[in-house]
C-alpha positions as CSV (number, residue, x, y, z in Angstrom):
1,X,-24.1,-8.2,-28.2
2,X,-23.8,-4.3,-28.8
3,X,-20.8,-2.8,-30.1
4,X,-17.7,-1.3,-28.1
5,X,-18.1,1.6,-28.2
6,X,-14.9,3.1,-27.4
7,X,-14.1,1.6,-30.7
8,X,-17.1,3.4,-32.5
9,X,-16.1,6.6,-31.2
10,X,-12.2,5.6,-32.5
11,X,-13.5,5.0,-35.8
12,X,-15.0,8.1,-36.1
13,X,-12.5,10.1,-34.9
14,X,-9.7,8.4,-37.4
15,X,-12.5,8.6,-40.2
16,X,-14.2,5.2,-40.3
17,X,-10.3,4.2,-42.4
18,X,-8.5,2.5,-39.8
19,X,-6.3,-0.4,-38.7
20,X,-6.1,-2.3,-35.8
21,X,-3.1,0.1,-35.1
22,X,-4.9,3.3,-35.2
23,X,-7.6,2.2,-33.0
24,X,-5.4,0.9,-30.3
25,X,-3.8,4.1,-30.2
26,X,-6.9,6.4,-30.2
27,X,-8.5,4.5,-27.7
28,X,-5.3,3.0,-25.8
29,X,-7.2,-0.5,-26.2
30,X,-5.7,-4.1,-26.0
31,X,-4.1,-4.6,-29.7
32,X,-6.3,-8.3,-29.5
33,X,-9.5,-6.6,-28.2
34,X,-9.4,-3.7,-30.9
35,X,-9.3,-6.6,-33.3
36,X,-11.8,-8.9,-32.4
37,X,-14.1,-5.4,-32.2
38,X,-12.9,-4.5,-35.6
39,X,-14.4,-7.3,-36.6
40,X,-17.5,-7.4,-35.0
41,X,-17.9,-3.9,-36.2
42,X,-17.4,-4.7,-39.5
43,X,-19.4,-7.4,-39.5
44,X,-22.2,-5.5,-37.7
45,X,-22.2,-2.3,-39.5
46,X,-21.6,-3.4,-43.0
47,X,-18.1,-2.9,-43.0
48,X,-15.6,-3.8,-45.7
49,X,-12.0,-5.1,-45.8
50,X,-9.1,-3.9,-47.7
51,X,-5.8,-6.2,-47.4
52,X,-2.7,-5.0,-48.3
53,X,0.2,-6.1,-50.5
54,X,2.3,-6.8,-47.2
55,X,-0.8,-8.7,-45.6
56,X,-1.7,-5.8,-43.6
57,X,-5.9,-5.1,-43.1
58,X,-7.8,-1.8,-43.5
59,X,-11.0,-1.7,-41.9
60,X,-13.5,0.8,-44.2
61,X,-16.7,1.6,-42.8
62,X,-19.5,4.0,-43.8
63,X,-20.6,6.9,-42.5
64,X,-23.6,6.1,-41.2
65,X,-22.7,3.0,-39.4
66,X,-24.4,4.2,-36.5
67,X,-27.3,4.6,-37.5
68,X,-26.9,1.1,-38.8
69,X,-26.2,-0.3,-35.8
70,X,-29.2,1.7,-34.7
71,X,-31.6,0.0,-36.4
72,X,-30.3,-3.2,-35.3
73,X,-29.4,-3.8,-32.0
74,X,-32.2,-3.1,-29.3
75,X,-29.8,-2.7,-26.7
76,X,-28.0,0.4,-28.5
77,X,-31.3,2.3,-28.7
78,X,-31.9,1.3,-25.0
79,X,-28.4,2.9,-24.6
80,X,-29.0,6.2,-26.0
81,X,-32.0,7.1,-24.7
82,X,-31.1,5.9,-20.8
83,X,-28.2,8.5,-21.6
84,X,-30.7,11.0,-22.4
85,X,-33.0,10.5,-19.4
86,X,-30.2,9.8,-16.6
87,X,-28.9,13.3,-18.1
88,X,-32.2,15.1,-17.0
89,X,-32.2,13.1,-14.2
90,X,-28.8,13.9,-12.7
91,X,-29.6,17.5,-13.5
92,X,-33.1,16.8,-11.1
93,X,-31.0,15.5,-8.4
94,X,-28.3,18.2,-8.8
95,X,-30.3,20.9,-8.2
96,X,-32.5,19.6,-5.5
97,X,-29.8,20.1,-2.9
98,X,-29.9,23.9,-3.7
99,X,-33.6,24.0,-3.6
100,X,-34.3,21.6,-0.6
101,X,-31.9,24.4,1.8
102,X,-34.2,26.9,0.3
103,X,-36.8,25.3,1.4
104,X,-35.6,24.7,4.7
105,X,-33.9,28.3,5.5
106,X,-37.9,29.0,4.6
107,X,-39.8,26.4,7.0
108,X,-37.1,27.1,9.9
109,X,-37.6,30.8,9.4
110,X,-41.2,31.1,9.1
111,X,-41.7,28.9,11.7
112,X,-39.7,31.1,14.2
113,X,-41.3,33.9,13.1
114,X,-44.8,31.6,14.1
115,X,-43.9,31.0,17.2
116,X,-42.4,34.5,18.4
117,X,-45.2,36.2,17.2
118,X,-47.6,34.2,19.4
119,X,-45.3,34.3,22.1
120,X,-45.3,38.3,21.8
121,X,-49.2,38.2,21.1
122,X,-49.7,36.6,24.7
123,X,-47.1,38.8,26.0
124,X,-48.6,41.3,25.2
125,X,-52.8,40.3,25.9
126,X,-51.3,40.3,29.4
127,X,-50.3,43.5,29.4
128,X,-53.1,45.3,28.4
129,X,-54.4,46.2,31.1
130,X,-52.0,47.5,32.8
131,X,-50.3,49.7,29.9
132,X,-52.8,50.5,27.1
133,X,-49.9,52.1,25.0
134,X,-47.2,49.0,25.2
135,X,-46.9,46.7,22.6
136,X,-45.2,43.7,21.6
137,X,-42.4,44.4,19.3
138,X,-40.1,41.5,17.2
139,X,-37.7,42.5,14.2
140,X,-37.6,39.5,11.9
141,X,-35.4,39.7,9.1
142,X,-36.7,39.5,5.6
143,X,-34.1,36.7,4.6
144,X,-36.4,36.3,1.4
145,X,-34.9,39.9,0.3
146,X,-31.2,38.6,0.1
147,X,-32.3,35.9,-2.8
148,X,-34.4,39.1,-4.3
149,X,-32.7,39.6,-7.9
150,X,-33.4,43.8,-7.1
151,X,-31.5,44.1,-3.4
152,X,-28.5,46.5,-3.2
153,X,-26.4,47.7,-6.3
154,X,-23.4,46.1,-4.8
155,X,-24.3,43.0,-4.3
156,X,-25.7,43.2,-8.0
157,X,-22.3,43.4,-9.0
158,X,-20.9,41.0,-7.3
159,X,-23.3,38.4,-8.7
160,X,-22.3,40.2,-12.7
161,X,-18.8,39.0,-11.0
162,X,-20.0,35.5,-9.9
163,X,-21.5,35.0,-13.4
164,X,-18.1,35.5,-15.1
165,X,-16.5,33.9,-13.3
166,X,-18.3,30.3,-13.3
167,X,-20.7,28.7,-15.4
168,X,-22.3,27.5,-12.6
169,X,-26.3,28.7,-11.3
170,X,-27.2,28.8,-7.5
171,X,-28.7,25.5,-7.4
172,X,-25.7,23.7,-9.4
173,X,-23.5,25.8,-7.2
174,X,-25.1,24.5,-3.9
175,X,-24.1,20.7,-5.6
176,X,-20.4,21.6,-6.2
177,X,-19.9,23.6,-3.1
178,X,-21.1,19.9,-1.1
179,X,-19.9,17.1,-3.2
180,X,-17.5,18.7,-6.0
181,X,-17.5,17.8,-9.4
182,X,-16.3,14.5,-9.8
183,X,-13.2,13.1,-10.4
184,X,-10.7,15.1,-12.4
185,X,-8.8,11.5,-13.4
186,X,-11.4,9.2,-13.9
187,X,-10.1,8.5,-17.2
188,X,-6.2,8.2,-16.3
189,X,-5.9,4.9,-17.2
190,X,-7.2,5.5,-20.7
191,X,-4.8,8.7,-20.9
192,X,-1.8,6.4,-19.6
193,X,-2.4,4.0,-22.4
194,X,-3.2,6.5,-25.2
195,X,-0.1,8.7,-24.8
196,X,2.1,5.5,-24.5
197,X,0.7,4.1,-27.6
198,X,1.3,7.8,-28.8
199,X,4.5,7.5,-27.8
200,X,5.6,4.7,-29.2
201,X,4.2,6.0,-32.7
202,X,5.6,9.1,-32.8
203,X,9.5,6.5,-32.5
204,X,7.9,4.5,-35.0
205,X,7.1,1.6,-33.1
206,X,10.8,1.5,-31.7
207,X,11.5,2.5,-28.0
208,X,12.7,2.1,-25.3
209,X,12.0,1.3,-21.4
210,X,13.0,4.5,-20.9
211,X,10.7,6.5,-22.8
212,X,7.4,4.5,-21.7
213,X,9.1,4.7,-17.9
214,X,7.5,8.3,-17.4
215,X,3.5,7.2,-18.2
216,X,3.6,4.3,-15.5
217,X,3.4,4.1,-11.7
218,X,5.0,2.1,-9.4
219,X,7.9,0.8,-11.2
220,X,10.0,0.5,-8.2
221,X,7.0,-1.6,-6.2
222,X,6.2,-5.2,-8.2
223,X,8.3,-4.9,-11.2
224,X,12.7,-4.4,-10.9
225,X,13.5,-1.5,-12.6
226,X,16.8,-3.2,-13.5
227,X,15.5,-5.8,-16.0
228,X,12.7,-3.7,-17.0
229,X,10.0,-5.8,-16.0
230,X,7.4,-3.4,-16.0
231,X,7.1,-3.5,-19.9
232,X,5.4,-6.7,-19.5
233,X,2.4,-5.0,-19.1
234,X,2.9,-2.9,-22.4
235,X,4.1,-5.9,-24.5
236,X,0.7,-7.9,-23.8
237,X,-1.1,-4.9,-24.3
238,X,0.2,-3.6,-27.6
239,X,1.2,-6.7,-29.2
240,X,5.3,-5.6,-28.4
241,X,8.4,-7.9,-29.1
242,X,11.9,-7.4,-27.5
243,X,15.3,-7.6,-29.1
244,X,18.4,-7.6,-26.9
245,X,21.5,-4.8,-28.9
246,X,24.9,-7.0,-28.9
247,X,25.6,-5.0,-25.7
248,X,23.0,-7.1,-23.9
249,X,20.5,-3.8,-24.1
250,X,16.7,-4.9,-24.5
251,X,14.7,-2.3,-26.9
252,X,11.1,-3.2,-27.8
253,X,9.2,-2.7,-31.3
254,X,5.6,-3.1,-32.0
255,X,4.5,-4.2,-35.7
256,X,0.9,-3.3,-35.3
257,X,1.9,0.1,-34.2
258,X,3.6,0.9,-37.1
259,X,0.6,0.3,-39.6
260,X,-2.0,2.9,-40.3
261,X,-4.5,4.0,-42.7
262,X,-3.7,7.4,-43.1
263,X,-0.7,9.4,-42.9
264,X,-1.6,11.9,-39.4
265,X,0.4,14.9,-38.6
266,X,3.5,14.6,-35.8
267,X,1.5,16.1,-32.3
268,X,3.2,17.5,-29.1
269,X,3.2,14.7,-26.7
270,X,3.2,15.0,-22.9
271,X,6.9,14.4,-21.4
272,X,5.0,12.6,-18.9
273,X,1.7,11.6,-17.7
274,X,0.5,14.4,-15.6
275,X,-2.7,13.4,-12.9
276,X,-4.8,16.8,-12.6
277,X,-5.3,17.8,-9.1
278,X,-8.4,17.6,-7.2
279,X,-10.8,20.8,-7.3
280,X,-12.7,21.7,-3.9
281,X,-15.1,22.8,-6.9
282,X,-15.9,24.4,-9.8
283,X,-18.2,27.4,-8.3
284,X,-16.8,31.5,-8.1
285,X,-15.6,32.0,-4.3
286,X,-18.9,34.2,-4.5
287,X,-20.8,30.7,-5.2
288,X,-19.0,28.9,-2.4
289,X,-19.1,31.8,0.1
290,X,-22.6,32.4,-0.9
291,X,-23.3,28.9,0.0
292,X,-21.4,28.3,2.9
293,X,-22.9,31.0,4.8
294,X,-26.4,30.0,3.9
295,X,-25.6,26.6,5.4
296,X,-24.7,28.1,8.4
297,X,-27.9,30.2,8.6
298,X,-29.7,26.7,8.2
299,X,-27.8,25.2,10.9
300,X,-27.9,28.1,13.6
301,X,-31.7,28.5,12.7
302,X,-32.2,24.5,13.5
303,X,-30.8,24.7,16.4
304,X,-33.0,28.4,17.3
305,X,-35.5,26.3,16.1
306,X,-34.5,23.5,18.6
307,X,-34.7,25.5,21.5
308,X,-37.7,26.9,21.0
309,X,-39.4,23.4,20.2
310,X,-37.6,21.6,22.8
311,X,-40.6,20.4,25.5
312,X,-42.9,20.0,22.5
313,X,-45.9,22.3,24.2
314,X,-46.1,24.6,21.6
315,X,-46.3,22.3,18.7
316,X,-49.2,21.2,20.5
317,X,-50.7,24.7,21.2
318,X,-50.1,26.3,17.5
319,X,-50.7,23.0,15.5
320,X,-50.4,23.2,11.8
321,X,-47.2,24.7,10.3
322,X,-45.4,24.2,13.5
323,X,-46.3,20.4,14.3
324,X,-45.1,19.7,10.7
325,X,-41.9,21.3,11.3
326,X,-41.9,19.4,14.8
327,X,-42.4,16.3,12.8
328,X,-39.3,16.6,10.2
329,X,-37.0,17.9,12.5
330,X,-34.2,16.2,12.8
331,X,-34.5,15.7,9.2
332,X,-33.8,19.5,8.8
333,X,-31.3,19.5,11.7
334,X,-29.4,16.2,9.9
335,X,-29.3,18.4,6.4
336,X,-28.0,21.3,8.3
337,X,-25.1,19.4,9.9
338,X,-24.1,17.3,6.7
339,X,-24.1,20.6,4.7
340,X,-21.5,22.1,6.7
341,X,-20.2,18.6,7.5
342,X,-19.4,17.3,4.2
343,X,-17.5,20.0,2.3
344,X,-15.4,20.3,5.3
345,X,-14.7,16.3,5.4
346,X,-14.4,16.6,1.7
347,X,-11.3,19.9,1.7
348,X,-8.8,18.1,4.0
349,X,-9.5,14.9,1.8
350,X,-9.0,17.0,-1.0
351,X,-5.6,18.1,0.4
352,X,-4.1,14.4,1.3
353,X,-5.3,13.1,-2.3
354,X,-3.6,16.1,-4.1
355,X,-0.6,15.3,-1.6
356,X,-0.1,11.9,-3.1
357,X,-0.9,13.4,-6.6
358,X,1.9,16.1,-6.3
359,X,4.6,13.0,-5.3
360,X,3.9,10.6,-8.0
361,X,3.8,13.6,-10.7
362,X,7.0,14.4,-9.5
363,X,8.5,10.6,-10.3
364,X,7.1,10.4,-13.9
365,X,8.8,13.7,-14.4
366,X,11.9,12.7,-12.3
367,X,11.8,9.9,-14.9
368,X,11.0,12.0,-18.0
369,X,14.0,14.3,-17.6
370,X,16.9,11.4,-18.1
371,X,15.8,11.6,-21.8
372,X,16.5,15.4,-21.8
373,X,19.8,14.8,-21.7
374,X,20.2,10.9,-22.0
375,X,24.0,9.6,-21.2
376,X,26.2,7.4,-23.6
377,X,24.3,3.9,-22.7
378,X,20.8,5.3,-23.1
379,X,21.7,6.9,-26.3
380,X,23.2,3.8,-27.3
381,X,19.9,2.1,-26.9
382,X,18.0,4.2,-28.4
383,X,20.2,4.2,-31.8
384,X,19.9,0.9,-31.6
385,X,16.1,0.9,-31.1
386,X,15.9,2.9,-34.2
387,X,16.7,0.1,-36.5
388,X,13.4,-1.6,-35.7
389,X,11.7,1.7,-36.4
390,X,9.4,1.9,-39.3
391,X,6.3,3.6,-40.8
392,X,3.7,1.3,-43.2
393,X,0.9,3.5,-44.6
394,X,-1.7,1.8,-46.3
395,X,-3.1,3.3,-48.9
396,X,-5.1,2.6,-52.2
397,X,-2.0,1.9,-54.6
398,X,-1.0,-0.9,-52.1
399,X,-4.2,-2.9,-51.8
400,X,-4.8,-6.0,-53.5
401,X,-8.1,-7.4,-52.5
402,X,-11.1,-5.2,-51.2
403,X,-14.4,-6.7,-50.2
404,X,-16.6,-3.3,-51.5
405,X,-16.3,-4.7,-55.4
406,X,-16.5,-8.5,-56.3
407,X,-13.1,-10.7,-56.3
408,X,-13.2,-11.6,-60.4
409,X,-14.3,-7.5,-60.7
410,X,-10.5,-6.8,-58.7
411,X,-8.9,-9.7,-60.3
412,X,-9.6,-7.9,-63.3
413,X,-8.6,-4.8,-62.8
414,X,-5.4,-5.7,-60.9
415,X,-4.3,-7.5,-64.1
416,X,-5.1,-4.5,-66.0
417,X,-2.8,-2.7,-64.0
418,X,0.1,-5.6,-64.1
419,X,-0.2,-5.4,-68.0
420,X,-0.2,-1.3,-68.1
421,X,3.0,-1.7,-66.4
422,X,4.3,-3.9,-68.2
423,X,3.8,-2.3,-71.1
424,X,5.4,1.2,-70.0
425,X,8.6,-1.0,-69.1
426,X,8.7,-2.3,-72.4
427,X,7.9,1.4,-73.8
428,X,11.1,2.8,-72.0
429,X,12.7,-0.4,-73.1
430,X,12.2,0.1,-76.4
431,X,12.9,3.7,-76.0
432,X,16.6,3.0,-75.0
């Protein structure tokens, strides 16, 4: 089986010197699932172990473990190149919305032009005879000139304007304006757990209900908010163990929390969990304008075109461009409608979701601002938390067994040491 690879990208971020600790913070991962991948990663990637003189375990992994794993596993080289490939292909399938309402703002339109100018051309064979000097005469607008990168100085501007102001090209802009660009908290959950691991590092693996009470949701629906049940969740998850103050106040401390590898620097954390809000999208309102109004030149054209198709004779008469259009019509009708349809379904949803957004981001920070100013029993209970609190860095001077060098090679050399101290004891000793 292939490696997590949430882990892999943990250990690479923390770098490739971890413990089971650091990774289940990076990552916000189960404390017994970071383990048992440890493991696996180690043993996978040619990983070594470094233990500790309190028992604690340092995973060391080189550099190159990727490529490692690489080499090894099938199913990770399957992985990387699908990654590659469903890249170009989502890129395909993005753009073809943009280019399929080309492409149909171009058959509708020609194909009205088709059929006007044969309607004129018997008008006017009619006609003839009776006035020599009439003619037929039908404006159609060059719609071709609008997408022309040379039309009108102002307009040039505008799209300087658009270019600054998104990222975005026509046909990726078409994409966004109809379906967005995905879901600004897909990874909440693995934000919630991160910054609560975070959290509970930054107090040295002492808090609490309190302080992990602003990353959760719905701590007043399934869990009592009296007796604190909704740290059951973080307990299991991070390993945690309660102790109840001789005031009958329950704090919470997490051992595997407060081991690392590496000494890290203190970083701002989030008072609360904060969801983003939906985006209608990511295009310039010259995008979005741009294509909303080419939408509904596709839809009022399919239904000009409907009319003028509607009994189906001159399909028959002019053959060719026209009968194909006949033939995919209420395909291009269908496109026109959901292109207009969907972004307009999609803003009021928009609306509700960022509703509900708005209200629980106002209770996480409802809960967050009873530890700005805390009252005598909260601060009571967080003094008291702080006698669990503690930091364990592991580093070189504390190992006693690594599995890089052999066991008699360390053996030796820890004697060594032993004996050098020893003999600077008996040097100062002796000095006295």
């Amino acid at each position: 089986m292939a490696p997590n690879p949430t882990i892999m990208q943990a250990v690479e971020k923390l770098g490739y010197r971890v413990t089971v600790g650091d990774v289940a913070t990076q990552a916000g991962l189960n404390v017994a699932e970071a383990n048992q991948s440890l493991l696996a990663l180690a043993s996978d990637a040619g990983g070594h172990l470094q233990v500790a003189d309190s028992g604690d375990i340092v995973y060391l992994f080189p550099q190159n473990f990727r490529a490692i794993l690489r080499n090894k596993y099938f199913q990770l080289r399957l992985q990387e190149w699908w990654k590659k490939v469903w890249s170009v292909l989502f890129y395909l399938i993005r753009i073809s919305f943009g280019i399929f309402l080309t492409v149909s703002i171009a058959l509708i339109t020609i194909t009205i032009f088709i059929i006007i100018t044969a309607a004129n051309s018997d008008r006017d064979g009619d006609n003839r005879g009776s006035n020599s000097g009439g003619g037929g005469f039908f404006y159609f607008p060059n719609f071709f000139w609008y997408l022309s990168p040379n039309y009108d100085t102002y307009y040039q501007e505008r799209r300087r304007e658009t270019r600054e102001e998104s990222n975005l090209n026509f046909f990726e802009a078409v994409f966004s304006f109809l379906f967005g660009d995905g879901n600004p908290n897909a990874n909440l959950d693995e934000r919630r757990w991160q910054e609560i691991a975070t959290v509970i590092r930054s107090n040295r693996g002492a808090v609490v209900a309190e302080q992990i009470a602003p990353y959760l949701d719905d701590i007043s629906q399934g869990y009592t908010r009296e007796y604190e049940d909704y740290m059951l969740p973080v307990l299991t998850r991070f390993n945690g163990q309660p102790a109840v103050s001789p005031e009958g106040q329950i704090v919470y401390y997490f051992p595997e929390l407060q081991v690392s590898a590496v000494k890290k620097r203190r970083h701002s954390i989030s008072s609360y969990l904060e969801e983003l809000p939906w985006r209608f999208s990511a295009a310039s309102s010259g995008q979005i304008m741009l294509s909303a109004g080419l939408g509904a030149l596709n839809f009022v054209g399919a239904l000009v075109l409907g009319s003028l198709l509607r009994d189906g004779t001159v399909a028959a008469q002019l053959g060719g461009l026209v009968a194909f259009v006949q033939g995919i019509y209420w395909l291009l009708l269908a496109y026109g409608a959901g292109f207009l349809g969907i972004p307009l379904l999609r803003y009021f949803w928009i609306r509700w979701r960022n509703r509900k957004i708005g209200d629980r981001n106002r209770d996480r920070l409802s809960r967050s601002r009873l530890l700005a100013s805390p009252d005598a029993p909260l601060q009571q209970k967080i003094d008291y938390a702080q006698q669990f609190a503690q930091e364990k860095v592991i580093s070189k001077e504390d190992l006693v067994y690594s599995s890089e060098t052999d066991l008699l090679d360390q053996e030796v050399e820890r004697s060594a040491q032993i004996d050098a101290e020893w003999q600077r004891r008996l040097e100062r000793g002796s000095g006295e």
